[in-house]
C-alpha positions in Angstrom: -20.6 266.8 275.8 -24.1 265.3 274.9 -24.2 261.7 275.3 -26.7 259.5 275.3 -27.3 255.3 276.2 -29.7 252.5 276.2 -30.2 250.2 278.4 -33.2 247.6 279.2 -35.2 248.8 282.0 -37.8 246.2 282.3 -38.9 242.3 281.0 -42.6 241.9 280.9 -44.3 238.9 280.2 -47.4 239.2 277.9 -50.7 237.1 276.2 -52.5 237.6 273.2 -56.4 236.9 272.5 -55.2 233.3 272.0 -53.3 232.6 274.6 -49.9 232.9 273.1 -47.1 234.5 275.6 -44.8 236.9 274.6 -41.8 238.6 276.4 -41.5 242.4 275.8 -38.2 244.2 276.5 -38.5 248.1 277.8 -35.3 250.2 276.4 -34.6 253.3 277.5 -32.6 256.0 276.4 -30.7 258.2 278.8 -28.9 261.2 278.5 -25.7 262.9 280.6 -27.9 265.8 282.0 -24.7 266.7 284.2 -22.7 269.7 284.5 -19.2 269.6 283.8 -19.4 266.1 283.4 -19.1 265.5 287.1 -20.6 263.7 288.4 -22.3 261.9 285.0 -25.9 262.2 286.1 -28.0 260.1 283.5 -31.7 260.8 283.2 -34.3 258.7 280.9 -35.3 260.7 278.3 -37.7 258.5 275.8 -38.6 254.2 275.8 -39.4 252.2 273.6 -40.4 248.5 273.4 -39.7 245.3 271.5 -40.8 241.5 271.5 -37.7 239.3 272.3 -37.3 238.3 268.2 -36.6 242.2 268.1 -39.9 242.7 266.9 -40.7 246.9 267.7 -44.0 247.2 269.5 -46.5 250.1 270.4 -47.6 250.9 273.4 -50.9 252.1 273.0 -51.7 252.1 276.7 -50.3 251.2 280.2 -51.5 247.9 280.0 -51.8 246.8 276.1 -49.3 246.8 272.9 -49.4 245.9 269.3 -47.4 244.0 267.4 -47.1 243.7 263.8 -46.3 240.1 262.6 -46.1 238.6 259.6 -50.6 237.7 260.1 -51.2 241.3 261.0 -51.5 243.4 264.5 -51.8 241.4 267.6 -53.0 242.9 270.7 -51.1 241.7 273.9 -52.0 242.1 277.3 -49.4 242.3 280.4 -50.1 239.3 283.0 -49.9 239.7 286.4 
């Protein structure tokens, strides 16, 4: 049987050009890549990452995203 979950993997806190903070939510999908079924062995297959509102975001690289909002794409950075 195929299945497949999500779960939140990480909490990052980021900043935009103007100094606005934003917390980004990693999800990541897993799927059983077991045989048999036992034991379920769950491997991450694919993430993808929101703002807290539920906003999605891309990832563009390992340090920025974008986020389109209602005034247009905002750049974020991680902090430290």
């Amino acid at each position: 049987m195929n299945q497949t979950k999500i779960k939140i993997t990480k909490r990052m806190a980021a900043i935009d050009k103007d100094g606005k903070r934003y917390t980004i939510i990693e999800y990541t999908t897993f799927h059983d890549a077991s045989e048999f079924g036992i034991p379920v062995r769950w491997e991450p297959v694919k993430k993808k990452y929101k703002l807290a509102d539920g906003t999605p975001i891309n990832r563009p690289s390992d340090t920025e995203f974008e986020a389109m909002l209602p005034g247009g794409i905002i750049k974020l950075s991680i902090l430290p």
